[in-house]
C-alpha positions in Angstrom: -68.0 -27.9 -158.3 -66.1 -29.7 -155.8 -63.9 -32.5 -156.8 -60.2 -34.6 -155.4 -57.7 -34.3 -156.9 -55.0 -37.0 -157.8 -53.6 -36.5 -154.2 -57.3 -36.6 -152.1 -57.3 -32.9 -151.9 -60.7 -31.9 -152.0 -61.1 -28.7 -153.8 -64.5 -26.2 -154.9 -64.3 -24.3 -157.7 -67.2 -22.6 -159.7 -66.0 -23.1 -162.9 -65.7 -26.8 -163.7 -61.8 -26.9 -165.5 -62.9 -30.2 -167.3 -66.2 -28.8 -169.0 -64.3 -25.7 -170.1 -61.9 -27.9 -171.5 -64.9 -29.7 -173.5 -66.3 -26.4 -174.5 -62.6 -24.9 -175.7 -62.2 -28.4 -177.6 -65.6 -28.3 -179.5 -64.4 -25.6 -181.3 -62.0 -25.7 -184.6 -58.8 -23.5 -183.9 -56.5 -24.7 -185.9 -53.8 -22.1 -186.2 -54.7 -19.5 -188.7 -58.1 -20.4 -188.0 -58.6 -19.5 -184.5 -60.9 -16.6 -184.7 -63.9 -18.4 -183.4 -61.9 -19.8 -180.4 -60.7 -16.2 -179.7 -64.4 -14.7 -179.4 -65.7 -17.4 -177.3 -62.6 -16.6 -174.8 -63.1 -12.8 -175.0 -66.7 -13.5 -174.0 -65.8 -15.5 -171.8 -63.9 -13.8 -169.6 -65.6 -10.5 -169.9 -68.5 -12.7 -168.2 -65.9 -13.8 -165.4 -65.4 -9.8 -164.4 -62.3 -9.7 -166.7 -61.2 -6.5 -169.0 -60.1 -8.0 -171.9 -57.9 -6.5 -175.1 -58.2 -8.4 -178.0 -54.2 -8.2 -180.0 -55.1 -8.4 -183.7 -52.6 -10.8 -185.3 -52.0 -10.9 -189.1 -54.2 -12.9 -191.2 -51.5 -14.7 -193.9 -54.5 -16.7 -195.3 -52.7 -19.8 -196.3 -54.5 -22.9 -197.0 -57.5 -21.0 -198.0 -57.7 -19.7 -193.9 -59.8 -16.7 -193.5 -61.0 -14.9 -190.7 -59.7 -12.6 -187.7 -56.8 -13.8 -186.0 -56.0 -12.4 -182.1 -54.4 -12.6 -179.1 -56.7 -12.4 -175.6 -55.0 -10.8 -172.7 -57.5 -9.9 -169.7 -57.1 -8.5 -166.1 -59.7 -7.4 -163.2 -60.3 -4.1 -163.7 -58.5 -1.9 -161.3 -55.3 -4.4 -161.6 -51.7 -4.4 -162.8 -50.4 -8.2 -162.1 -46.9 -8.7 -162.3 -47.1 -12.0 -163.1 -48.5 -13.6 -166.3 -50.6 -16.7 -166.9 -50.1 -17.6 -170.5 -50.5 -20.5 -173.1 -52.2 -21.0 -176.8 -55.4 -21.8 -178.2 -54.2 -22.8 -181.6 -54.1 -26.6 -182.5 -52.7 -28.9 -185.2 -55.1 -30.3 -187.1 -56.6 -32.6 -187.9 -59.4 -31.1 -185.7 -61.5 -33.8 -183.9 -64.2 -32.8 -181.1 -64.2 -33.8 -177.5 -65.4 -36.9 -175.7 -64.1 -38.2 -172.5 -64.5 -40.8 -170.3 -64.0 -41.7 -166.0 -60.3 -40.5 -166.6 -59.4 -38.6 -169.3 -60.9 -35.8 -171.5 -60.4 -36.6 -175.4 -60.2 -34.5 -178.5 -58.1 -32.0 -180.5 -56.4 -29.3 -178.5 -57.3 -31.4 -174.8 -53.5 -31.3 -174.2 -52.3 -29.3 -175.9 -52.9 -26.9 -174.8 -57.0 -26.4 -174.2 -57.2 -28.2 -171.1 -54.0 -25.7 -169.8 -55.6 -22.4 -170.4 -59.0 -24.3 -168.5 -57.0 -25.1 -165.7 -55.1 -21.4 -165.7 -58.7 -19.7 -165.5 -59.9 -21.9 -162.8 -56.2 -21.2 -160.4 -56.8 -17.6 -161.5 -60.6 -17.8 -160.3 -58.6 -19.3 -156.9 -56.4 -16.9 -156.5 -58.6 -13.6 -156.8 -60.5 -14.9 -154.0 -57.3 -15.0 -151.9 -56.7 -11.5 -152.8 -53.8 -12.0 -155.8 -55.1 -10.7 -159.7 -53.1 -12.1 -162.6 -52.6 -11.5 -166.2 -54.0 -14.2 -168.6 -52.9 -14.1 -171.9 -54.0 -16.4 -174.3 -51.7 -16.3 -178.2 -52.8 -17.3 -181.4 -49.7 -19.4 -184.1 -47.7 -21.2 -181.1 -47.8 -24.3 -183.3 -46.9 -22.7 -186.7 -44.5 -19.3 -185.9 -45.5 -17.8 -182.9 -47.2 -15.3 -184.5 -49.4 -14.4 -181.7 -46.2 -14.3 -179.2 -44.4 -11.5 -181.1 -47.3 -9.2 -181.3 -48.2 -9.7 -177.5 -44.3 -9.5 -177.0 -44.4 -5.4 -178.0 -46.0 -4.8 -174.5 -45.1 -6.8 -171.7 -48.0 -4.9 -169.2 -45.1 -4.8 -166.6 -45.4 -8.4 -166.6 -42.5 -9.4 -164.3 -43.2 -13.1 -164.0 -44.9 -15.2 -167.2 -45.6 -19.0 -166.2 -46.5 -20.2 -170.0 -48.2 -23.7 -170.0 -47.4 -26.6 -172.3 -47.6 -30.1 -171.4 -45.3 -31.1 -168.8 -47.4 -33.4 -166.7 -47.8 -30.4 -163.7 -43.7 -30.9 -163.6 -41.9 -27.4 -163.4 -39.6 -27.0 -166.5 -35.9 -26.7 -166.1 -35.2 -25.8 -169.6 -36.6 -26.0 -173.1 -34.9 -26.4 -176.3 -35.0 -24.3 -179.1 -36.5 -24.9 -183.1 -34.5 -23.9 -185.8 -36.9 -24.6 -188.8 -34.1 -24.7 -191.9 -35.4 -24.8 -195.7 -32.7 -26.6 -198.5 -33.4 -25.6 -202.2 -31.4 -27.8 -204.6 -31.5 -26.5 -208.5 -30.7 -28.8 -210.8 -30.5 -29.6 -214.9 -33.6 -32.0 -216.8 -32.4 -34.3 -219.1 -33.6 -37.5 -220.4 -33.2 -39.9 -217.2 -31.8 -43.0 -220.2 -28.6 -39.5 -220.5 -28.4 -38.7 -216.3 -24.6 -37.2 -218.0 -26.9 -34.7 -219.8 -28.5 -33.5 -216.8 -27.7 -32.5 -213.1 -30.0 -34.0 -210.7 -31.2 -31.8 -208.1 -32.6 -34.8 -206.2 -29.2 -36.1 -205.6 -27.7 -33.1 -204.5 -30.6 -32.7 -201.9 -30.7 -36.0 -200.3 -26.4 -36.6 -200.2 -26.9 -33.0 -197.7 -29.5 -34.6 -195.8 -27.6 -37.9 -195.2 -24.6 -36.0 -194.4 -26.7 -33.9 -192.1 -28.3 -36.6 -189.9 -24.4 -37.9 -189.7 -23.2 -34.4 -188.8 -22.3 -34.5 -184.4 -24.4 -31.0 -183.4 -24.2 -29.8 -180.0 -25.0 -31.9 -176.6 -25.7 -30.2 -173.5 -25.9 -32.5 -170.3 -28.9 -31.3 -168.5 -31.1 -30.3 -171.9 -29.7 -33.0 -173.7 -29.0 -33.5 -178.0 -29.6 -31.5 -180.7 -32.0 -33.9 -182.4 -32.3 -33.5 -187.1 -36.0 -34.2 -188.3 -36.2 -33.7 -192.0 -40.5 -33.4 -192.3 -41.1 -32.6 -195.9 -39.6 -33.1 -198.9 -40.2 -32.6 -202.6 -38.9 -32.2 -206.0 -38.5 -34.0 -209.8 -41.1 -33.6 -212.8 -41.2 -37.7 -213.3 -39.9 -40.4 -212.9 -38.0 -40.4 -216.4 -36.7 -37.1 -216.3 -33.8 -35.7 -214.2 -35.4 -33.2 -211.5 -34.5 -29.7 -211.9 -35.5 -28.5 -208.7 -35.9 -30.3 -205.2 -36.3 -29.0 -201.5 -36.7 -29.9 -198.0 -37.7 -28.6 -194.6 -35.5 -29.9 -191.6 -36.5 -28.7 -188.2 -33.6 -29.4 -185.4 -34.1 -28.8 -181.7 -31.5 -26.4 -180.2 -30.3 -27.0 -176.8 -28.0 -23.3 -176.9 -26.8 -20.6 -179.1 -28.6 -21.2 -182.7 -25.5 -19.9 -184.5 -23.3 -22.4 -183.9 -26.2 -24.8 -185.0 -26.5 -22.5 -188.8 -22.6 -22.7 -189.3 -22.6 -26.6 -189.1 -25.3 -26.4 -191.3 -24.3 -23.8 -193.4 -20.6 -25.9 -193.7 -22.6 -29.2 -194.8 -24.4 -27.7 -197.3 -21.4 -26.4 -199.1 -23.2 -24.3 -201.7 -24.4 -27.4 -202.9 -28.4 -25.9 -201.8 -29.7 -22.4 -201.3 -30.4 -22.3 -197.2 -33.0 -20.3 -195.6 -33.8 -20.3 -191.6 -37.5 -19.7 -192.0 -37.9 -19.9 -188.0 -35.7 -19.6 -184.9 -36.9 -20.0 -181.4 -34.0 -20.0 -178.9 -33.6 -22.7 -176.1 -34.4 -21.2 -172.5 -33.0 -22.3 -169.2 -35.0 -21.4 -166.2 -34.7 -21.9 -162.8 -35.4 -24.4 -159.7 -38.4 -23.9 -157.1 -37.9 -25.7 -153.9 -39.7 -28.9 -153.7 -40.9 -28.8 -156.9 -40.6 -32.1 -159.7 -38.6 -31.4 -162.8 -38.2 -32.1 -166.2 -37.0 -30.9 -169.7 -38.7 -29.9 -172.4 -37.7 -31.1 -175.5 -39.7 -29.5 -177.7 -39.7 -25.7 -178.3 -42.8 -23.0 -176.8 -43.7 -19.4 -176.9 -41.4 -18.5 -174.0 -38.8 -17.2 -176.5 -41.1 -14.7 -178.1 -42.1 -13.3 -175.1 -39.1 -12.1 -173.0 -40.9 -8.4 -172.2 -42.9 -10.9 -170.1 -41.0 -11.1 -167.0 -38.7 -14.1 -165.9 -40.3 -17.2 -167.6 -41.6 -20.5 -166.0 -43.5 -23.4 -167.6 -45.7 -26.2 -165.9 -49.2 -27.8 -167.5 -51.1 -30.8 -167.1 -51.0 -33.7 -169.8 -47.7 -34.9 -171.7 -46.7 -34.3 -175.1 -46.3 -37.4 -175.8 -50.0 -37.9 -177.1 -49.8 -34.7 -178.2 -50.9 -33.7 -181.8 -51.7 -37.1 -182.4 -54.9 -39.1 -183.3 -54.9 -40.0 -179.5 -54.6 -37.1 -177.7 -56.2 -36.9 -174.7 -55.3 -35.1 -171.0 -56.0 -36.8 -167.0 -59.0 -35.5 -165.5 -56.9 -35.5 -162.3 -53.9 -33.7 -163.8 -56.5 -30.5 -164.9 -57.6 -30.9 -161.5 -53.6 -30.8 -160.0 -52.7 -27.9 -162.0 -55.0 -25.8 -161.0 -53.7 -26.3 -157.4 -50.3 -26.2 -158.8 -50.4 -23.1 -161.2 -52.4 -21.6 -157.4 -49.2 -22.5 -155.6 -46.8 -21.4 -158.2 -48.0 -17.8 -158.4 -48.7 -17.4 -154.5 -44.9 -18.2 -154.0 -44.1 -15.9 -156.3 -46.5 -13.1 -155.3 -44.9 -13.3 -151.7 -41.6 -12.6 -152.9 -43.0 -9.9 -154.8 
């Protein structure tokens, strides 16, 4: 395949990064369901010349999911690579197949983070014929609980650099923020709603925490920026006549440092007035500069803090999040193209230093 990239470059590869992009799309991986996925990858690689270990993940079986869940890490035989080329195949759903058009590739996954792993096989394809083998490793539950992080996480390989891929349109990452995933439980006493002085509402308890919570001042950092407050579900009540009993929520807030300090604010809002649980918490990374190289912040949270026996972490991919796990996601054919010149550059820089 030879093709330009968004600068002119003209560049030949033998695996085409947008096709492989189609093929990873046009099949369902929604996380807990990513078994399929994981088989095609595993074959795949092992017909590329790859070794490849197959990390079985648990299989929690919510939502009626069923099926092997695991992690793919492959390497040239005869090789040890110190550095790392990682990302996930697990989506959000709703799953929808691929299509694409002139510029962009289409479907569930394209961005995030499909189209990343394509591009991270093609650069690794490139850089074996200059002479430099790298680890790929490809995780399962990014999107839920990084499930497939922390069992990859028991055995680095002697990784000693991991650059993880997420959607930063090909812009190196300076930092990322944490996810502190934080589940409020109200209790309450029925009553007939026409007697509310018979009963304790567990509803009203729950939401006057959540106001107070998106008026609580959390931490600011000047480079990563706010700690941002989404509450994403919430439930409770029996009917609309009767004073709920019971009521909960799930908050998730984006760290930008130390998650403790985050839980005490929270922990001093709530005032016994809900039972708190921290069902998930993914700590906020800082990493560093590369000369001449474009920068951003992520905002959102990744893998990279479940796998610190990886080696120093970097993260750079094609697309942007912004369309990510939406109904119009979608990824630049030019940007798969870039990254895998960029992910090429990124590890022969380091491999020198090596």
């Amino acid at each position: 395949m030879i093709a330009a990239t968004s600068s002119g470059i003209l560049v030949c590869m033998s695996i085409d990064p947008i096709a492989l992009t189609r093929k990873l799309v046009d099949i369902e991986s929604t996380t807990y369901n990513e078994g399929r996925c994981g088989v095609f990858l595993d074959e795949y690689l092992r017909g590329l010349g790859y070794n490849v270990e197959r990390q079985k993940v648990e299989q929690p079986g919510i939502n009626g999911s069923s099926g092997e869940r695991f992690n793919v890490y492959a390497t040239m035989p005869g090789s040890s690579p110190l550095i790392t080329l990682s990302t996930h195949f697990d989506t959000v759903p709703p799953y929808f197949e691929s299509s694409e058009d002139d510029v962009y590739v289409y479907g569930r996954g394209s961005c995030d983070a499909k189209g990343i792993l394509a591009s991270q096989v093609c650069a690794a394809e490139k850089l074996l014929k200059g002479g430099v083998a790298v680890g790929l490793l490809y995780v399962v539950g990014e999107e839920r609980d990084s499930a497939g992080a922390k069992v990859a996480n028991l055995d680095g390989h002697g990784s000693r650099y991991l650059i993880n891929g997420e959607p930063t349109e090909n812009k190196l990452a300076l930092a990322t923020k944490g996810a502190l995933r934080v589940e409020l439980r109200a209790s309450g006493k029925m009553a007939h709603s026409a007697y509310p002085e018979l009963g304790d509402s567990a509803i009203n308890k729950l939401i006057d925490v959540l106001h107070e919570l998106q008026r609580t001042e959390f931490p600011v950092d000047a480079e990563i920026g706010e700690t941002t407050v989404n509450t994403g579900l919430v439930s409770g009540g029996r009917a609309p006549n009767v004073i709920a009993d019971a009521a909960e929520a799930h908050v998730l807030i984006r760290t930008i440092g130390d998650s403790r300090d985050v839980k005490d604010i929270v922990e001093r809002v709530v005032a016994n007035r809900c039972d708190v649980k921290f069902a998930l918490d993914l700590s906020a990374v800082r990493m560093k500069r590369m000369p001449g190289w474009e920068t951003m912040v992520a905002k959102y949270a990744t893998d990279i803090s479940s796998l610190t026996n990886w080696g120093e972490p970097m993260l750079l991919g094609p697309g942007t999040i912004h369309v990510a796990h939406t109904p119009e996601e979608k990824v630049l054919k030019s940007e798969l193209l870039d990254a895998v010149e960029k992910y090429a550059e990124l590890v022969s820089g380091l491999a020198a230093g090596l």
